[in-house]
N, C-alpha and C positions, 0 to 999 in steps of 0.2 A: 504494500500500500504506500509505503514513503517512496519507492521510487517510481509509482505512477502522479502520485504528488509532485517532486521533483519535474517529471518529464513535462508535467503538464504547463510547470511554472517557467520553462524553459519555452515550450511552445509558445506559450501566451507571449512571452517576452520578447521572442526573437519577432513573431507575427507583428508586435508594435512597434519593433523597430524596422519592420521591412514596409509596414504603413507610411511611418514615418519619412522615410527614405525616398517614397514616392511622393506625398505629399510633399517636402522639399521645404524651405523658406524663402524669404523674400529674400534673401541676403546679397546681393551680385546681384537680381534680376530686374528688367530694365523696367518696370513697372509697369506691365502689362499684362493681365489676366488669361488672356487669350495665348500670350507666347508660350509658344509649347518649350523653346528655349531663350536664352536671352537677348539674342540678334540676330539669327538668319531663318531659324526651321519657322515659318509659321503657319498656325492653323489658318483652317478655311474659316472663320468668322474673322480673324486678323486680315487676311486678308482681301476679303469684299468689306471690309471696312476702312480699308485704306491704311491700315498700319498699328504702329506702337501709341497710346494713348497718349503717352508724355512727352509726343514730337519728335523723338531720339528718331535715330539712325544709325543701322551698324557703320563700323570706320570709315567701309570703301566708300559710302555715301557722303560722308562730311563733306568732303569739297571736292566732291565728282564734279564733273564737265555735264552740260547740258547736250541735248540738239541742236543749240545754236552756240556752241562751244564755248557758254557764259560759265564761271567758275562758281559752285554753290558755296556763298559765304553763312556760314552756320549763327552768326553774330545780327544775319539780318534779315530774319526769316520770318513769315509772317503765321498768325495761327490757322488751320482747317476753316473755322466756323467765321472767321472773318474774312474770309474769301468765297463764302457758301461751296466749299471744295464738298463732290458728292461722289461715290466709288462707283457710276454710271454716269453712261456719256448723258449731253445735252444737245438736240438737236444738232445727230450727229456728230458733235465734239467732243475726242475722249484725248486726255492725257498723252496718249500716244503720237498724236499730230502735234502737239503743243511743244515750240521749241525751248521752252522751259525745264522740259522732262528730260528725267534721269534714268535710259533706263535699266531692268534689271539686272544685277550683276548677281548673279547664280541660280541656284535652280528654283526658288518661288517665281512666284510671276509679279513681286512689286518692282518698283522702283522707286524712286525721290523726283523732286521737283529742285529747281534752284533758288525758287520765291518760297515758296511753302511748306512749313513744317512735317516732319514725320514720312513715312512712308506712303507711298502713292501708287493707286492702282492704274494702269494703263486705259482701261475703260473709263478712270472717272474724269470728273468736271470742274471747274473753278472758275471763278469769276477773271482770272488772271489769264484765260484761255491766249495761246496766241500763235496762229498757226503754224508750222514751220511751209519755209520755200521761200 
């Protein structure tokens, strides 16, 4: 009986620390609920939503080159909801055409913008729209 006791106590414990372990903390992460990690993998709600919550961008985004080979300066960047930026086109107009866009460097399908905060879906829209050619 004490070493079904014992095994039990081990089970439990190890089972809460492998909970644990998934569940994860905040600690490092970019502050984003969605991110399945903390700068490149991200989920399908991260990304028809146009990115990281808190504007961030992984490194190679900080001061990536545009479409119109304009440098993104990270010190002057404007917010989503101030641009009415929306992760679908607009009469026709998505991110993708706009020489503002950044776009994705690796295997998700976002990108950045060089006016507008956070990650940016190719399909979406912003008031900053501007065609490239």
């Amino acid at each position: 009986m004490d070493d079904r006791r014992t095994f039990l106590r081990l089970i439990g414990g190890g089972s809460t620390a492998v909970l644990a372990g998934c569940l994860g903390s905040d600690a490092g992460q970019s502050g984003d609920a969605d991110a399945t990690t903390a700068d490149d993998d991200v989920s399908t709600t991260t990304a028809r939503t146009g990115g990281m919550t808190n504007g961030s961008v992984p490194a190679r985004y900080e001061t990536a080159t545009g479409l119109s080979d304009r440098q993104r300066d990270p010190s002057s960047l404007t917010a989503k909801d101030t641009v009415a930026y929306q992760s679908t086109p607009k009469d026709g107009q998505g991110c993708s055409g706009c020489q503002h866009f950044i776009p994705a460097k690796g295997d998700d399908e976002l990108g950045a913008c060089v006016l507008v905060e956070g990650r940016i879906h190719p399909d979406g829209w912003c008031k900053l729209f501007s065609p490239t050619g």
